[in-house]
C-alpha positions in Angstrom: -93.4 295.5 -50.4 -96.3 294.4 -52.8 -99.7 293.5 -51.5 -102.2 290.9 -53.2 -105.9 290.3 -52.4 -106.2 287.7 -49.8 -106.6 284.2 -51.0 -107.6 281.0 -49.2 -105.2 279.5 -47.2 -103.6 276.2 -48.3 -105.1 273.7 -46.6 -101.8 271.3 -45.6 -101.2 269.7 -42.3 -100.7 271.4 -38.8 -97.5 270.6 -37.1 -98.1 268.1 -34.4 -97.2 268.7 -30.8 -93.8 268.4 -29.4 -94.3 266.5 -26.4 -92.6 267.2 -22.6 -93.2 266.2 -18.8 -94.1 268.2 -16.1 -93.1 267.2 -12.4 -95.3 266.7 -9.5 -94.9 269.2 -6.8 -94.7 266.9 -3.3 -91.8 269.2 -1.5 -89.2 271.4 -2.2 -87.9 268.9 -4.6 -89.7 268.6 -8.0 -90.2 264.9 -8.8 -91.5 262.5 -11.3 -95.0 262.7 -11.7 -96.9 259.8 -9.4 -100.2 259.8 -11.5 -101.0 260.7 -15.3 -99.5 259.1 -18.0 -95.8 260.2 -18.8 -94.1 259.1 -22.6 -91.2 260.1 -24.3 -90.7 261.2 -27.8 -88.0 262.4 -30.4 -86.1 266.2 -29.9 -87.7 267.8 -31.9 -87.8 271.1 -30.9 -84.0 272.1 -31.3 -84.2 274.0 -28.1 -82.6 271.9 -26.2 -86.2 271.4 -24.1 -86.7 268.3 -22.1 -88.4 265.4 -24.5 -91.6 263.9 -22.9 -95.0 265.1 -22.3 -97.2 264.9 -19.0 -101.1 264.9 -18.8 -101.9 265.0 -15.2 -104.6 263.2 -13.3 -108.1 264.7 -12.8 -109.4 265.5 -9.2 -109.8 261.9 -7.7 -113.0 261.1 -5.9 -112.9 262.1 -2.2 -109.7 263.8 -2.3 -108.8 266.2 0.6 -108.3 269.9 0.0 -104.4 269.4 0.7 -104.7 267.0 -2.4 -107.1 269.4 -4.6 -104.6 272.2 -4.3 -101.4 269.4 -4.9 -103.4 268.7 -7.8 -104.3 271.6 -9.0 -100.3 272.8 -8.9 -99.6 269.7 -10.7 -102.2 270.2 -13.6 -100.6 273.8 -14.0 -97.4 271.8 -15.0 -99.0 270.2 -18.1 -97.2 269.4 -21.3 -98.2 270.5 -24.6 -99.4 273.5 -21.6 -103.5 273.1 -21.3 -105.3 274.1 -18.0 -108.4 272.1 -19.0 -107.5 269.8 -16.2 -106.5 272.5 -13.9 -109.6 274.2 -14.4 -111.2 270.5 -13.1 -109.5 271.6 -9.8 -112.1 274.9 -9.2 -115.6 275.8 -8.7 -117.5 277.1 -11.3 -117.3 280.5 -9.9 -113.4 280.3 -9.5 -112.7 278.6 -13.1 -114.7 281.6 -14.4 -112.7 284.6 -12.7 -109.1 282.4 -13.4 -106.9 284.3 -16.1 -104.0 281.9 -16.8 -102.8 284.5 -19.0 -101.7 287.2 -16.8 -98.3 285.6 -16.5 -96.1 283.0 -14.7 -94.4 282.6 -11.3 -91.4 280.7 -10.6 -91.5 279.2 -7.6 -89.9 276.2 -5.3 -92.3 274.7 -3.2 -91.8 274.7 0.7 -95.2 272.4 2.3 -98.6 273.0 2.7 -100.7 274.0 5.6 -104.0 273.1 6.9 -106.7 272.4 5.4 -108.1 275.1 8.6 -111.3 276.4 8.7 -112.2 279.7 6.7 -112.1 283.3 8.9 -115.3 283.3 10.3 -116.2 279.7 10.0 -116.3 277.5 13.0 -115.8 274.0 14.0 -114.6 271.8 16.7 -110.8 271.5 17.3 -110.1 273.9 14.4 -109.4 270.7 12.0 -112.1 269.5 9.1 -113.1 266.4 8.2 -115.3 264.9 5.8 -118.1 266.6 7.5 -116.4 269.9 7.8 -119.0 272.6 6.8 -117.6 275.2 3.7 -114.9 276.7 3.4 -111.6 275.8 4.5 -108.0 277.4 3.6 -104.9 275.7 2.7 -102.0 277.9 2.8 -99.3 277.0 -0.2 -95.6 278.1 1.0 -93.8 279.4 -1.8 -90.1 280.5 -2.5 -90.7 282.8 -5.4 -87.8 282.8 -8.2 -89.0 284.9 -10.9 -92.2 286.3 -12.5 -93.1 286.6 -16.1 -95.3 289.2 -16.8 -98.1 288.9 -19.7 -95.4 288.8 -22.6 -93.0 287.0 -20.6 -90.4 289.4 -19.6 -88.6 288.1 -16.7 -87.9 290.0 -13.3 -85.9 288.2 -10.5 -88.4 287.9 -7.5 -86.3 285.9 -4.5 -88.3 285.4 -1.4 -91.7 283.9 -0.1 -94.7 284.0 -2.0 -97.4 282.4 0.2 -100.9 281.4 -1.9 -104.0 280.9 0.4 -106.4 278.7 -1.4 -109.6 279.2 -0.4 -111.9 275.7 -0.8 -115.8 274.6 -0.9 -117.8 271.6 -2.0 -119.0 271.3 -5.2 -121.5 268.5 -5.6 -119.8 266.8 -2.2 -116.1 267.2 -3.5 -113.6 270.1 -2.5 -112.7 272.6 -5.1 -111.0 275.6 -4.8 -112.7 279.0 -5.2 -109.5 281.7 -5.3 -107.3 280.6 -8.2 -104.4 282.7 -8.5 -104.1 285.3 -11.2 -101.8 283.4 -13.8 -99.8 280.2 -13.7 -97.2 278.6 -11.1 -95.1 276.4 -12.1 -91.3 275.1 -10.4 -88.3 275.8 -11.4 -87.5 272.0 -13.0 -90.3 272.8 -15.4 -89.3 276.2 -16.1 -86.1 275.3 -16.7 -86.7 272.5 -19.2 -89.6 273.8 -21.1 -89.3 277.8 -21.0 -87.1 279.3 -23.5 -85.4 282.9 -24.1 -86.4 284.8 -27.4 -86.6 288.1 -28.8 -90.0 290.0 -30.1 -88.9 292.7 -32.2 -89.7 296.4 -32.1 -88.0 299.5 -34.2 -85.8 302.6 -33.0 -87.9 305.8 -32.3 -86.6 306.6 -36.0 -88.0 303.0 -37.5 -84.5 302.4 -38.9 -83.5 299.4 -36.8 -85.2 296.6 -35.4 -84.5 296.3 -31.1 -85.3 293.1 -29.5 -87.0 292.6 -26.3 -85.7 289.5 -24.5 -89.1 287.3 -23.4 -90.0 283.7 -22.3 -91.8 281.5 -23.8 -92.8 278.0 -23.6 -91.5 275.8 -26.4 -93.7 274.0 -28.7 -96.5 273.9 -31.1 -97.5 277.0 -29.9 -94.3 279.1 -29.8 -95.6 281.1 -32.9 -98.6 282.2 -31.3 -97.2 283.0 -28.2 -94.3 285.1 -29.9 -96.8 287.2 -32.2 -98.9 287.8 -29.2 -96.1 288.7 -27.0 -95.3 291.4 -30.3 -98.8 292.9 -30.5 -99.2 293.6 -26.7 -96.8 296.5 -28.0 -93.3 298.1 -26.3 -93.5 297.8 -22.4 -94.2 301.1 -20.6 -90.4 301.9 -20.0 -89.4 300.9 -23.7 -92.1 303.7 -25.3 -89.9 306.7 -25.1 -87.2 304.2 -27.6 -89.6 302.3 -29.1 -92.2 302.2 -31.6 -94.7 299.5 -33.3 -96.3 299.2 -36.4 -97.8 295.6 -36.0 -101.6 296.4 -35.1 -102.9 296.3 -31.5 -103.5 292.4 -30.4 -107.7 292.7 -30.4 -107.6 292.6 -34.0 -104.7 289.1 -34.3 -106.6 286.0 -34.9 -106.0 284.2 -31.9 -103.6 281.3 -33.4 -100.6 281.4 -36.0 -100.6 277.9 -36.9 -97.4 276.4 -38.8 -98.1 273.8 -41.5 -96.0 271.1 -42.7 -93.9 273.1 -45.0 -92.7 275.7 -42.7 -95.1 278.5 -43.6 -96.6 280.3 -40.5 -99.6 282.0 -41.0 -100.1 285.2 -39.3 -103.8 287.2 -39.7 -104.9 290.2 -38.3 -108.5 291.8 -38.8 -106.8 295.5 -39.4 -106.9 295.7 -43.2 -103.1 296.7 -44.3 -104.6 298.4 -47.3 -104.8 301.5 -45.5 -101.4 301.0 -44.1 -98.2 303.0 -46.1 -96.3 301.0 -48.0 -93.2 301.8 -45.6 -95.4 300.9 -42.8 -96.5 297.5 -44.4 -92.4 297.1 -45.0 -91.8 297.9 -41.2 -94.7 295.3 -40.0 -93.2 292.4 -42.3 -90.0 293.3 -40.4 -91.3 293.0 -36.7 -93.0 289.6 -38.0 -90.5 288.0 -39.7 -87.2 289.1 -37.2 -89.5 287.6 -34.7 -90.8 284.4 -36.2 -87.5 283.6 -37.8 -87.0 282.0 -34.4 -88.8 279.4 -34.4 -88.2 276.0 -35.5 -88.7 274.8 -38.8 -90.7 278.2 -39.9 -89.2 279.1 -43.4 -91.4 281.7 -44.5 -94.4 284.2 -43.4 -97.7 284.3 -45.0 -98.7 287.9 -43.3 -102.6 289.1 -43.9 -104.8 291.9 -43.1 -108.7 292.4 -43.7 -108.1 291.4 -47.7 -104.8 292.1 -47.9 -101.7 290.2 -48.1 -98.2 291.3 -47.9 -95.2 290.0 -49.7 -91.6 290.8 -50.6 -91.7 288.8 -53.6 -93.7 287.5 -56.4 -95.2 285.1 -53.9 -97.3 285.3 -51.0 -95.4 284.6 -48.7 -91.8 286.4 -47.2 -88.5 284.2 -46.3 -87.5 284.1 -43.0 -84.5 285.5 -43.9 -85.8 288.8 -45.3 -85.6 292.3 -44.2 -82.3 292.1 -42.5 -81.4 295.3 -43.8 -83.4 296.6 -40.6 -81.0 294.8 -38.5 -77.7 296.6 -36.8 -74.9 296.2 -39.0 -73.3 292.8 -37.9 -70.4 291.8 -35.9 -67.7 294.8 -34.7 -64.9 294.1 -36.7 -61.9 294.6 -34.5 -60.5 295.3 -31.2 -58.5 297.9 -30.4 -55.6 298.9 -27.5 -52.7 301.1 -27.0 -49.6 299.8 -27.0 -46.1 301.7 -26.2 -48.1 304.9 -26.5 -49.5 303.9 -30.5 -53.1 302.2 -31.1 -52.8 298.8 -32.5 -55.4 297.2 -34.2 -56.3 293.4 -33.0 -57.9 290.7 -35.3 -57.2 287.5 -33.6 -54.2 286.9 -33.0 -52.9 289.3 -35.1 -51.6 292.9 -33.9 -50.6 295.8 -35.7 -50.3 299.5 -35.8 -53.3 301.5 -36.6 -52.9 303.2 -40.3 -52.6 307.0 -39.8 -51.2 309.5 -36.8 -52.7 307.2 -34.0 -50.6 304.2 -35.2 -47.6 306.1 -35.0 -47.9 308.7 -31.9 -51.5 308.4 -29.3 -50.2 311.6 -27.8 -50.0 309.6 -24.0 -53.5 308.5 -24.2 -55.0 306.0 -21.5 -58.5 304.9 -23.3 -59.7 304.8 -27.2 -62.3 304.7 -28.8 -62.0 303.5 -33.0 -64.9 303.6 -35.9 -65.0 304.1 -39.5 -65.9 307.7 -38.4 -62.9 308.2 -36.8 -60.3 308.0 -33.2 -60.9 309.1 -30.0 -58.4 309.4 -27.6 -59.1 309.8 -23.6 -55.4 312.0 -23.0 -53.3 311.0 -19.6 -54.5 312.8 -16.6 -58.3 311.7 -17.5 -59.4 315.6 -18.5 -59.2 315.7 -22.0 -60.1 313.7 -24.9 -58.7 314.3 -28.4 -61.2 313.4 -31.4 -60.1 313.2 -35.4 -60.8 311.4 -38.5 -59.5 307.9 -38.9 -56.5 309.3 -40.2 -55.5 311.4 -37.0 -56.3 314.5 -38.2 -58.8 317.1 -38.1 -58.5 317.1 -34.5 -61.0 318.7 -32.0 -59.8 318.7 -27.9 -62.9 318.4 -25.3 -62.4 318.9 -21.7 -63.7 317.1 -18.9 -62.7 315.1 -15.6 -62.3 311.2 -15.0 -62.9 310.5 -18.6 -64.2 307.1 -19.5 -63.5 305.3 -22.2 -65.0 307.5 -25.4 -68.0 305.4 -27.5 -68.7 306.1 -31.0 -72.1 305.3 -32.1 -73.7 304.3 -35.5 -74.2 307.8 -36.5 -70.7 308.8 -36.6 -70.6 310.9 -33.0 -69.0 310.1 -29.8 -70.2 309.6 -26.6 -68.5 311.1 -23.6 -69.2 310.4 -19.8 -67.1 311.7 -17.1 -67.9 313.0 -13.1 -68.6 316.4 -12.8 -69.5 317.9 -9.3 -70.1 314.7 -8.0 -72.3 313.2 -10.1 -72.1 311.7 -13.5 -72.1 313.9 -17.0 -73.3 312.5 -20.6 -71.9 314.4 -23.4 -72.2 314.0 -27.1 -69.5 315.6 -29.6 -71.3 315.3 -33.2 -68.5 317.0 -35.7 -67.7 320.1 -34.1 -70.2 320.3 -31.5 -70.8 319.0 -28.2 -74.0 319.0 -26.5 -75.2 316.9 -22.7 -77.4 315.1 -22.3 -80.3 314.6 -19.8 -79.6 311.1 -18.0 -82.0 310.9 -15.4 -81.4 308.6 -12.8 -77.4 307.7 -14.1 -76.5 311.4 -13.2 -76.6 310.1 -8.9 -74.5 307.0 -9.9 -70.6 306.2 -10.1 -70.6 304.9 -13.3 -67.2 302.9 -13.9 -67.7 301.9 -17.4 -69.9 302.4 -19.9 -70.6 301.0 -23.4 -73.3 301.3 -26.1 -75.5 298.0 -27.4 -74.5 296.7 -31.6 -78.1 298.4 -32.5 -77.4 301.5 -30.6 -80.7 301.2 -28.1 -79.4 300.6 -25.2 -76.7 301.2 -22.5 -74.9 299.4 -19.9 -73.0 300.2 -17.6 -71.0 299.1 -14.1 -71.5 301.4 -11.4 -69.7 301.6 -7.8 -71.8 301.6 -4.4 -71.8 301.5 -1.1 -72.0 297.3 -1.7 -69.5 297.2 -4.6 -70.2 297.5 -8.0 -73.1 296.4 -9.9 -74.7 296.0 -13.6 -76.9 298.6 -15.0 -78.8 298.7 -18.3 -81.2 301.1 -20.2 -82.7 302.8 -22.9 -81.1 305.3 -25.0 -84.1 307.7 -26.6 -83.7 309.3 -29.7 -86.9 311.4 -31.2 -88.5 310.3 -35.0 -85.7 312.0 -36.8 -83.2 310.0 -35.0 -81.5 312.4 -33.0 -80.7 311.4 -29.6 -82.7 313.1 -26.7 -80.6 311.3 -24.1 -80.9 307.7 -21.4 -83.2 306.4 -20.0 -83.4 305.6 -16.1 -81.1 302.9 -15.7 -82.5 299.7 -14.1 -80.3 296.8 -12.0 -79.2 293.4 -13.8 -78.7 290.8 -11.7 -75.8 288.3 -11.6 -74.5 286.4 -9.1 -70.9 287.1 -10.0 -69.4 289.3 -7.8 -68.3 292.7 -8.5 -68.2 293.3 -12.3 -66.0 295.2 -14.3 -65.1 296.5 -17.9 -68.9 295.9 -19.1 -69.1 295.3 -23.0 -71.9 294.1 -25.2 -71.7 290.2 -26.8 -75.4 290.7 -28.4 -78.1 293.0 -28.2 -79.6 291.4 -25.2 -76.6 290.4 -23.7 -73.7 291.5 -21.7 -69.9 290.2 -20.8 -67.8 291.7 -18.1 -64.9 290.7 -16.2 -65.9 289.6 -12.3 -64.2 288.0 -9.3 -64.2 284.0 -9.2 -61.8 281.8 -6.4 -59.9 281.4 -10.0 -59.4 285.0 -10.2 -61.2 287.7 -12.5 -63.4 285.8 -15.3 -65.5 286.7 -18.3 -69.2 286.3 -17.1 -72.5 286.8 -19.5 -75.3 288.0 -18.7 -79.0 288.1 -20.2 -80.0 291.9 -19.8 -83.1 290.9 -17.9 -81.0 288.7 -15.3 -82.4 285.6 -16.3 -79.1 283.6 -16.8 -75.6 284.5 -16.4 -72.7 281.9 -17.8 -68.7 282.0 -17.7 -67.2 282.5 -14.5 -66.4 278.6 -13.3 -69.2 277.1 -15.5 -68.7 274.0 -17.6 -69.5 276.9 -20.3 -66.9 279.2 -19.9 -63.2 278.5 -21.1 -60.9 279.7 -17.5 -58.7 283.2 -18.0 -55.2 282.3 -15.9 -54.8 284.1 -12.6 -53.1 287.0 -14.2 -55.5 289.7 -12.9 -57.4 290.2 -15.6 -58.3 294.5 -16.3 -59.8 295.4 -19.3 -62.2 293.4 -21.8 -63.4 293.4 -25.5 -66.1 290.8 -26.7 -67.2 291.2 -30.2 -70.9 290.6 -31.6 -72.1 287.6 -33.2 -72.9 283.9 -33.4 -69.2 283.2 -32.6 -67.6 286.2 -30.9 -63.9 287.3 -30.3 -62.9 287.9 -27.0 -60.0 289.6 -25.2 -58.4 290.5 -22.4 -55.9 292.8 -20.8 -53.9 291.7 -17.4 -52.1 293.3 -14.5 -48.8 293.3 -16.6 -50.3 295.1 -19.4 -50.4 291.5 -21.6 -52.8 291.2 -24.3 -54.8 287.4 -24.5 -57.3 286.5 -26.7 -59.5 283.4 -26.7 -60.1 281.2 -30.0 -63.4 280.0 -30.5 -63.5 276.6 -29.2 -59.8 276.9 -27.3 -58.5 278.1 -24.4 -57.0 281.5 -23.7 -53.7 282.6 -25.7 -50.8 284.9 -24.2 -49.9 287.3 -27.5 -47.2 288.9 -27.8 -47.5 292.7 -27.6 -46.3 294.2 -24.3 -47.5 297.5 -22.7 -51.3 297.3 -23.6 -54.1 299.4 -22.3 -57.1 301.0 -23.2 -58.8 297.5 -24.3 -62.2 298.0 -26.6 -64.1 296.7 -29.7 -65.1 299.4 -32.4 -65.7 299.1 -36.3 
């Protein structure tokens, strides 16, 4: 990384806005605006957002307080987003104590109530009019969807969400007094104007970058909202795996505009001359591996105090940079055993692994493959047989209920069995085996288990009293990278019914097998529950009825997939194509490795 004193900033053109529409709220059912101007324009975002913008009306003169608070829910679904006409909606006391920033709920409306008057107040009959004396309440029934908080990481929130507006007369007209803290808005707009991304943090080590899956609203303003999102820092349950080195958010400049030529322009206050150089290197990485997401940003101009960073002779670093910091790429191959011998799988084609495995798995019933090595879960479930790639150099664990092994980046293996009842995390580095501390896992029935591409995270399927269910979390390593065990798991949600044979498709997503009227299907899931696709979806190519066990899904923009059946067949699905029968017989112990 080489640092320059800071120079002016070219003064080109600011990217105009992309422009969308926001629905008026009248029932349950979002529809077309009835007042404020509405216009189309071109795509382009690339986001696949929805293509016309929406200013909405102004408080009109006289308007009841059932139409000041439909209004003012209206106004918050603006497009380019602006609560300047929202604001239009309060007093001055409740536009001053309004943070629209402290996050977004999802919500589908059900009807208003009232206006009735305030507790305390009094009035004949219990109804207002346009003499009614201050204040009145209008109850706002919500169903609540999600919520997103401050950096727009989604949670699942299902159920009623009533609002009670609170309203009084300013200068003769109703305005409310209690705005909510943040933003509602309806699922339609949510839907076709917020996105999924990833802000980038490192590994406990600062070897790898680990995304955290957010929502944001596309637009002119993605960038900002992105490195904003970054510089609030890790979440609270993400601080025991992750670290930061972009500088706290009081110190960003409160826009990162994006000018003609692709260049966004980030500035913080902190000046990054005091910064080491690998800790300059590791801030360019955050930036760019976030930013790189946006639309038509090319490059980074990053400065601090009178400092500017750069990779290069120029001033600026290419989206593309630093992707050293990123996990290693796509799995290479898939791996099964097949008449007692591991077999290799690359597309369609199957063959014996080189070495002992290939020629003799010993009766094994699960495998795990890497460039470090084999590890074979032996018949019976209580022992597991780990050697180099070649088969040799063997070491024999015990244990009970064995799943299937893991190998991780670093060349160990990860081990998880049932001991005593409860659930036991072991890790065999070369000769040695060690447990782990698992905290909340330990009390589960974990079914399957299976490491993310960047080695972060975990997921896993675990059995209850209601089925099975998704479970994800953090894998915590200290600074000199040695793993210190998992986090608490937390719940994904999905509404495919009881998943199985969890894998990782990307580093914020999962794919299982689950139960369809079509039989078991491959399902994917956003770690944070926000979307799920596969199953009977128009997205998913349909697995045949053949009772579907075991899955493999490889990493990347384009990933492999394959599946094992109740006959022990082996299928595999083309990009683009529908599922294809092979021809090796006698398969089990499905997985992906390196």
């Amino acid at each position: 990384m080489t640092s320059a004193s800071r120079t002016a900033a070219p003064a080109t053109a600011r990217r105009s806005a992309l422009a969308v529409i926001a629905l008026l709220v009248v029932s349950a059912c979002a529809g077309i605006p009835s007042s404020g101007p509405v216009s189309k324009v071109a795509d382009d975002g690339g986001l696949g957002e929805s293509t016309v913008r929406y200013s909405p009306a102004r408080p009109a003169e006289g308007a009841s307080p059932q139409q000041i608070v439909r209004g003012y829910l209206d106004a918050m679904l603006a497009y380019p987003v602006s609560t300047g006409t929202a604001t239009a909606f309060l007093t001055p006391e409740g536009e001053k104590g309004w943070n629209p920033s402290a996050g977004v709920r999802v919500y589908s409306l059900v009807g208003l109530s009232g206006p009735t008057l305030a507790a305390g107040e009094s009035g004949e009959g219990g109804e207002t009019t346009d003499k009614t004396r201050d204040p009145v309440e209008v109850e706002t029934r919500l169903v609540l969807d999600a919520r997103l908080d401050q950096q727009g990481h989604y949670t699942r929130q299902a159920g009623p969400g009533n609002v009670t507006y609170r309203l009084e007369r300013v200068k003769g007209e109703w305005r409310i007094t209690n705005p909510q803290d943040g933003l509602l808005v309806n699922r339609k707009f949510f839907d076709d104007y917020y996105r999924s991304f990833n802000i980038f943090y490192f590994d406990r080590p600062g070897r790898r970058v680990v995304p955290d899956p957010v929502h944001a609203v596309v637009g002119e303003q993605l960038a900002t909202t992105l490195v904003t999102s970054l510089a609030r820092g890790p979440a609270t349950s993400a601080r025991g795996a992750t670290r930061t080195y972009v500088p706290r958010l009081r110190s960003l400049r409160p826009s990162v505009p994006v000018s003609d030529d692709g260049i966004a322009d980030v500035e913080f206050t902190t000046d990054f001359a005091a910064m080491s150089e690998s800790a300059q290197n590791h801030l360019s990485a955050q930036i760019v591996w976030t930013l790189r997401q946006v639309p038509d940003v090319s490059s980074v101009r990053l400065a601090g105090g009178t400092t500017v960073l750069s990779n290069s002779d120029r001033t600026t670093q290419d989206v593309s940079s630093w992707r050293s910091f990123g996990p290693r790429g796509a799995r290479g191959h898939a791996y099964a055993i097949a008449d007692d011998r591991v077999v290799q799988i690359d597309e369609s084609t199957v063959k014996r692994l080189s070495g002992a495995w290939g020629q003799d798995a010993r009766g094994a019933v699960a495998v795990g493959v890497s460039d470090a090595g084999v590890a074979g879960v032996l018949r019976g479930r209580n022992l597991v047989r780990v050697t180099n790639r070649q088969g040799t150099d063997a070491r024999t664990f015990g244990g009970s209920q064995l799943l299937t092994p893991r190998w991780d980046d670093d060349g160990s293996v990860w081990l998880l069995d049932r001991q005593a009842g409860r659930t036991r995390a072991r890790l065999v580095t070369g000769d040695r085996i060690r447990t782990l501390g698992i905290g909340g896992l330990a009390r589960l029935d974990v079914r399957t288990f299976a490491l993310s591409p960047d080695g972060s995270r975990y997921a896993a399927t675990v059995r209850g009293v209601g089925g099975t269910s998704l479970r994800v979390g953090w894998v915590e390593r200290d600074t000199k990278d040695r793993v210190l065990g998992l986090g608490d798991p937390t719940s994904v949600f999905t509404p495919a019914t009881a998943p199985r044979s969890v894998t990782w498709s990307s580093g914020t997503d999962v794919s299982y097998l689950a139960e369809t009227q079509t039989g078991r299907q491959v399902h994917t899931t956003a770690i944070d529950g926000s979307s799920t696709s596969g199953g009977l979806s128009r997205d998913g190519a349909l697995l045949p009825d053949v009772g579907a066990t075991d899955l493999a899904v490889g990493t990347g923009e384009t990933p492999a997939r394959y599946a094992t059946d109740a006959r022990r067949r082996l299928w595999f699905l083309p990009a683009g194509q529908s599922w294809q029968l092979l021809s090796a017989r006698g398969v089990t112990g499905l997985t992906y490795g390196s």
